[in-house]
Jmol script that loads the backbone (N, CA, C; Angstrom):
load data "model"
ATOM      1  N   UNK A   1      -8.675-144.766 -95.707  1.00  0.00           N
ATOM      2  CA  UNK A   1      -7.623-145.530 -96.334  1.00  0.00           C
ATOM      3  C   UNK A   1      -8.161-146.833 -96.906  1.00  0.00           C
ATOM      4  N   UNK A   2      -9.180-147.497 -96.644  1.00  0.00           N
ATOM      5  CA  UNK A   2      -9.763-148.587 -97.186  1.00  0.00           C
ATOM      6  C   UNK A   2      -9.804-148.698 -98.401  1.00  0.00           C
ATOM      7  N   UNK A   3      -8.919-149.867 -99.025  1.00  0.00           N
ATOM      8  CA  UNK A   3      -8.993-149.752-100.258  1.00  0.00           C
ATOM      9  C   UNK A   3      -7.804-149.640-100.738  1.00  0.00           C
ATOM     10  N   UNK A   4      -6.726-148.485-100.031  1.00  0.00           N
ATOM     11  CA  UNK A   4      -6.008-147.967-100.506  1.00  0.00           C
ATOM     12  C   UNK A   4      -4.771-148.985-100.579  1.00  0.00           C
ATOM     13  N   UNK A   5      -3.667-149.063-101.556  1.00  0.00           N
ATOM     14  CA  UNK A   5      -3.006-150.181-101.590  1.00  0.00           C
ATOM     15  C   UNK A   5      -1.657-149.185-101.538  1.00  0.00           C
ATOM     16  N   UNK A   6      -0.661-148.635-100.557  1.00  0.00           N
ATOM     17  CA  UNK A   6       0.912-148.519-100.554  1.00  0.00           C
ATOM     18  C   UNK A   6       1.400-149.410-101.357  1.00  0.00           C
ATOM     19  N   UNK A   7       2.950-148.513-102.040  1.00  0.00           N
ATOM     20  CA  UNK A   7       3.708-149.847-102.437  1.00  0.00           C
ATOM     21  C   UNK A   7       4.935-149.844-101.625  1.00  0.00           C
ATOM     22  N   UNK A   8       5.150-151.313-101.531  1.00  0.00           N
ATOM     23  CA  UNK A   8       6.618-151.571-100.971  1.00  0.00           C
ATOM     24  C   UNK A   8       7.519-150.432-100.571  1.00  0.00           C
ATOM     25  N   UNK A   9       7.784-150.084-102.115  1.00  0.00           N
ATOM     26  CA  UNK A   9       8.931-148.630-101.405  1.00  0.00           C
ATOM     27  C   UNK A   9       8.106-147.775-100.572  1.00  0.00           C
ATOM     28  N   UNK A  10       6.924-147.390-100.610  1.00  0.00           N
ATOM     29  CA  UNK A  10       6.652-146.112 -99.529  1.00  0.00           C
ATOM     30  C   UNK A  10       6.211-146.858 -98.304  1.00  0.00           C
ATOM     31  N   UNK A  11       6.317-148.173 -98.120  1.00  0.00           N
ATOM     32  CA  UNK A  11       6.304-148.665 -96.500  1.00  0.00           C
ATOM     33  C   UNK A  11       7.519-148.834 -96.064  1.00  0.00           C
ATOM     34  N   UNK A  12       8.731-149.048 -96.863  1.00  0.00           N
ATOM     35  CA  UNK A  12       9.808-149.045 -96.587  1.00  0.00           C
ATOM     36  C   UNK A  12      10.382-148.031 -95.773  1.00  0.00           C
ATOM     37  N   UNK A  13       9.994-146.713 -96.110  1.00  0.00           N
ATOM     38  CA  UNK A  13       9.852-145.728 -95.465  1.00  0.00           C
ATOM     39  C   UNK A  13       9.365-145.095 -94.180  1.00  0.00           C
ATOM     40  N   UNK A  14       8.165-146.104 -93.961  1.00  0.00           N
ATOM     41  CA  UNK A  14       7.952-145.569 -92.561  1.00  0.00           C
ATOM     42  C   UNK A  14       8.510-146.238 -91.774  1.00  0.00           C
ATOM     43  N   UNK A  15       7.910-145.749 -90.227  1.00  0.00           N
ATOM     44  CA  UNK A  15       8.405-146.485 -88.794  1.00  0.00           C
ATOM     45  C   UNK A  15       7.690-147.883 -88.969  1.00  0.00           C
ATOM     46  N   UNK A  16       8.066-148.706 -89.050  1.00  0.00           N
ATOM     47  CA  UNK A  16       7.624-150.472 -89.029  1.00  0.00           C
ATOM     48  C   UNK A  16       6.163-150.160 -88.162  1.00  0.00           C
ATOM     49  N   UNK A  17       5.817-149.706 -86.933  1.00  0.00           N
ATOM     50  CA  UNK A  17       4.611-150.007 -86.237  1.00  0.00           C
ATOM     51  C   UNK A  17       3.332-149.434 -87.680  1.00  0.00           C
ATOM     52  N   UNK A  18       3.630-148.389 -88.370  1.00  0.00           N
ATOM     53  CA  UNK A  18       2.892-147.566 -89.302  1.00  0.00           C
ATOM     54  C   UNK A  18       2.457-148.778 -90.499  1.00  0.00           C
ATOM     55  N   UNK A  19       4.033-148.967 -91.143  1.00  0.00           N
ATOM     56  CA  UNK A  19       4.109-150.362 -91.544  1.00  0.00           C
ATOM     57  C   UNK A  19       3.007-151.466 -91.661  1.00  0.00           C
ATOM     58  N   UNK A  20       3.147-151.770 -90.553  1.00  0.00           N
ATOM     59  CA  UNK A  20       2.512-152.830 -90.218  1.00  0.00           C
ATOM     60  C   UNK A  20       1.173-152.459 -89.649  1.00  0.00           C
ATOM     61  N   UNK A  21       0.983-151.649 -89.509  1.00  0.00           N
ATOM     62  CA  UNK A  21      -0.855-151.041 -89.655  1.00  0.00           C
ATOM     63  C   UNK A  21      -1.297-150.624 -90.752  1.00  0.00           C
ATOM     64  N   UNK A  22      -0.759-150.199 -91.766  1.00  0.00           N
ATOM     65  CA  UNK A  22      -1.012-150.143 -93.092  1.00  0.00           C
ATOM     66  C   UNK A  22      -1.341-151.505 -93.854  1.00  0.00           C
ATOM     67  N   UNK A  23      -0.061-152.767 -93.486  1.00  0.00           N
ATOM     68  CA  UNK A  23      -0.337-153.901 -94.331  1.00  0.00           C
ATOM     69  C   UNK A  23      -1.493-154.116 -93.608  1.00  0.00           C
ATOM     70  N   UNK A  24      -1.924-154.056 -92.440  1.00  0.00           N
ATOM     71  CA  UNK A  24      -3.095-154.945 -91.867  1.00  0.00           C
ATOM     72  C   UNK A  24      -4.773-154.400 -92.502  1.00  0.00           C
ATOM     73  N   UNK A  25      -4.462-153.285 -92.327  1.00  0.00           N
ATOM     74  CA  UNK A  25      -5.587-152.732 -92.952  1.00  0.00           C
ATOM     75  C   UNK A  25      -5.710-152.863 -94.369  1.00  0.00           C
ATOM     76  N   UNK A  26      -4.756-153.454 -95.323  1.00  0.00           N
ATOM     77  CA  UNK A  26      -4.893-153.511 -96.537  1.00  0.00           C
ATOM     78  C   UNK A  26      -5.297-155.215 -96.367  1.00  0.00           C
ATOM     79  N   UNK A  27      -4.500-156.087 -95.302  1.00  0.00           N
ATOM     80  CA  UNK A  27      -5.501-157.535 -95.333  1.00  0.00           C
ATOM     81  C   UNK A  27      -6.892-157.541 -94.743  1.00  0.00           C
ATOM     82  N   UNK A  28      -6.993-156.260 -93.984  1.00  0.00           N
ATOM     83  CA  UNK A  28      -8.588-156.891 -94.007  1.00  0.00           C
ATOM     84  C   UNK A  28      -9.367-156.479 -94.815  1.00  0.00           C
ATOM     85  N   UNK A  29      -8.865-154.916 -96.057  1.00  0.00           N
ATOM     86  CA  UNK A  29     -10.008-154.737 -96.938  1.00  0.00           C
ATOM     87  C   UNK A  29     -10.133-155.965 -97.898  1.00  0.00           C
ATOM     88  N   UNK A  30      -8.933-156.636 -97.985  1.00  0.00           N
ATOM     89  CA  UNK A  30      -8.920-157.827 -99.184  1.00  0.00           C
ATOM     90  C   UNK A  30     -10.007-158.678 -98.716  1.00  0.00           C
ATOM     91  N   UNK A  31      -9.994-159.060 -97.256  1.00  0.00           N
ATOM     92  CA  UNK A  31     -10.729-160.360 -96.537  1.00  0.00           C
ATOM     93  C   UNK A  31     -12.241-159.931 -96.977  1.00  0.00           C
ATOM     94  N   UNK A  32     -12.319-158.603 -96.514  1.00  0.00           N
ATOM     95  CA  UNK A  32     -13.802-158.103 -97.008  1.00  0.00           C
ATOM     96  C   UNK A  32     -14.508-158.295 -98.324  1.00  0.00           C
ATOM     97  N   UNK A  33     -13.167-158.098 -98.833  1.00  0.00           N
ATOM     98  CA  UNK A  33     -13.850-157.661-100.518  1.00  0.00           C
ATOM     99  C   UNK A  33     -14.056-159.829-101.298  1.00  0.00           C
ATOM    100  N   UNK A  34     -13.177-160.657-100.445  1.00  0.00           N
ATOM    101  CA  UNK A  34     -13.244-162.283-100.316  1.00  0.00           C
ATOM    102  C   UNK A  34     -14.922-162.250 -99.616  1.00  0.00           C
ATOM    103  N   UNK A  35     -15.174-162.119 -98.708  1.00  0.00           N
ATOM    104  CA  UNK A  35     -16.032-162.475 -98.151  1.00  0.00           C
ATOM    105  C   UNK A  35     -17.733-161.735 -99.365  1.00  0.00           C
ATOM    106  N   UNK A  36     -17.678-160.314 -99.631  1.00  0.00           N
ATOM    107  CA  UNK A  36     -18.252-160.081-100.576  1.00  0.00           C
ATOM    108  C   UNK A  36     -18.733-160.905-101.633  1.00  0.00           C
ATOM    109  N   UNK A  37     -17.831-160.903-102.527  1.00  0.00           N
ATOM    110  CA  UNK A  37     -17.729-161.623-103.724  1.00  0.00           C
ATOM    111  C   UNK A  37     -17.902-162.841-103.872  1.00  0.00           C
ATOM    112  N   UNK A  38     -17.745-163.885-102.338  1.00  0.00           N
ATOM    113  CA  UNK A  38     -18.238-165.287-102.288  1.00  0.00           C
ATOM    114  C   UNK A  38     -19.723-165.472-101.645  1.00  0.00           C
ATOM    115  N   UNK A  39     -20.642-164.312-101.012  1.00  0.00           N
ATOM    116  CA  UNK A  39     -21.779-164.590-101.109  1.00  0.00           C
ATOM    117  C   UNK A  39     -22.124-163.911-101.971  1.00  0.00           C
ATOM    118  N   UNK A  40     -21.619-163.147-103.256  1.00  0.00           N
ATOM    119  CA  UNK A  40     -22.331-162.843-104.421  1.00  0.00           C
ATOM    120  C   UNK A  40     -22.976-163.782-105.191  1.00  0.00           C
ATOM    121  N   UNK A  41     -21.299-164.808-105.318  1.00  0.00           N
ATOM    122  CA  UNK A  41     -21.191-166.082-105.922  1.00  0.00           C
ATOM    123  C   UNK A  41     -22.291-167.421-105.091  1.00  0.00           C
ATOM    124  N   UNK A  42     -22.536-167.157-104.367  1.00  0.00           N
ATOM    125  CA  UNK A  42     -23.150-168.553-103.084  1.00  0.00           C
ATOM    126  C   UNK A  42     -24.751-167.728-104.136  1.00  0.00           C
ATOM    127  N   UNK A  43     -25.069-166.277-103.498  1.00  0.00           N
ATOM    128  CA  UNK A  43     -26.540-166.006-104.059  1.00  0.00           C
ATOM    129  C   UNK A  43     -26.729-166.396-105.166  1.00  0.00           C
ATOM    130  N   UNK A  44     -25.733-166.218-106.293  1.00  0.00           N
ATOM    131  CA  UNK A  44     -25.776-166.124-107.993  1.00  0.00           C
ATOM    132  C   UNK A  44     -26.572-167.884-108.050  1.00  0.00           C
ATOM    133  N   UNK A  45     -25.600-168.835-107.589  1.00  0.00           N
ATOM    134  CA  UNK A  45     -25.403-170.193-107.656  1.00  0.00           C
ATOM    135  C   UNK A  45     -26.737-170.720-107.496  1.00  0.00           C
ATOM    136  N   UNK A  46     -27.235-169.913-106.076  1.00  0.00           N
ATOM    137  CA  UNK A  46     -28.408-170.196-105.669  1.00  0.00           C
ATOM    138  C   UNK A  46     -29.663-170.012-106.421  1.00  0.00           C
ATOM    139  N   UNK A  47     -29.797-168.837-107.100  1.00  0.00           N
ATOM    140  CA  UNK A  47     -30.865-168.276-107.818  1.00  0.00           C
ATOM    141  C   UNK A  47     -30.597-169.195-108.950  1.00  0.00           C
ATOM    142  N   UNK A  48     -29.424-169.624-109.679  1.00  0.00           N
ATOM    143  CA  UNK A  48     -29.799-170.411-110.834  1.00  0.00           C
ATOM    144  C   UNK A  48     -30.080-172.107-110.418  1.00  0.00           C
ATOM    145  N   UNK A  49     -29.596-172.280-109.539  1.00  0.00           N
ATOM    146  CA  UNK A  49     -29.967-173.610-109.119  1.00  0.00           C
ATOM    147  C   UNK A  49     -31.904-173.798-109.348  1.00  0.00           C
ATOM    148  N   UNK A  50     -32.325-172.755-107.985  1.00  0.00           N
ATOM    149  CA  UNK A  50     -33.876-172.396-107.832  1.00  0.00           C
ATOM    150  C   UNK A  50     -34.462-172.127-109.554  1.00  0.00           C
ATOM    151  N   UNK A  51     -33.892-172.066-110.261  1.00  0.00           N
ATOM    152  CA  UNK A  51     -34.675-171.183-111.406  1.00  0.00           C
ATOM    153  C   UNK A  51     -34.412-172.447-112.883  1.00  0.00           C
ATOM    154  N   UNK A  52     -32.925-172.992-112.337  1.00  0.00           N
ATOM    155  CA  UNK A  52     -33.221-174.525-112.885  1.00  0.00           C
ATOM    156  C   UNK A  52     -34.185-175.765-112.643  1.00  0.00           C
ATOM    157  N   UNK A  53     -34.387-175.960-111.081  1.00  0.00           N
ATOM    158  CA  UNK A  53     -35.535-176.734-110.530  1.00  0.00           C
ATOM    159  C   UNK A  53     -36.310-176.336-111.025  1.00  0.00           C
ATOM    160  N   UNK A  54     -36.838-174.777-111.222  1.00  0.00           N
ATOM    161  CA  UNK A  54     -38.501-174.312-111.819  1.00  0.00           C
ATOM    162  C   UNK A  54     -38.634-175.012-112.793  1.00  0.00           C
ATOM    163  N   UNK A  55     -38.035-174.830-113.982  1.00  0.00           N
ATOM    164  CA  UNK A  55     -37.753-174.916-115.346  1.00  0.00           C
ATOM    165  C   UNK A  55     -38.447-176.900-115.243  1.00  0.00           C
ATOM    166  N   UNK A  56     -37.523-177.497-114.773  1.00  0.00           N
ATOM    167  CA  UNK A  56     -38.215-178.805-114.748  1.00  0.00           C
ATOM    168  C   UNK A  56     -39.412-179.677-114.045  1.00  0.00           C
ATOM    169  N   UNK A  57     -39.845-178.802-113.129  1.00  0.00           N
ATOM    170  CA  UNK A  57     -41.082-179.396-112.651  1.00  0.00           C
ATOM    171  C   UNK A  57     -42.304-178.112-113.399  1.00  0.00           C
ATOM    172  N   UNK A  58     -42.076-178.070-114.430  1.00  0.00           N
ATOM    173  CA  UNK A  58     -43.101-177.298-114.696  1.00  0.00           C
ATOM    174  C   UNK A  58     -43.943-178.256-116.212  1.00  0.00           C
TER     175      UNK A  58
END
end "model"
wireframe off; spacefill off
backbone 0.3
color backbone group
């Protein structure tokens, strides 16, 4: 199910405990896919920082 995003109406539908294990598992693929994408961004930042310093002490 990771990944997978229900909508509203088809949680409406289930038993609330289902519910509410569905939304949770849809906040932690989000948290994952946050946590991803900000050390993409931290590495990216990093490598051009390092590759700007080169550039001027050369």
């Amino acid at each position: 199910m990771s990944g997978y995003r229900f909508t509203d109406r088809q949680l409406r539908q289930w038993p609330p405990a289902a519910a509410a294990a569905a939304l949770w598992e849809q906040a932690r693929h989000a948290e994952q896919r946050v946590t991803y994408w900000k050390r993409r961004a931290e590495s990216a930042e990093r490598r051009m920082t390092e590759h700007h310093c080169q550039e001027y002490s050369k």
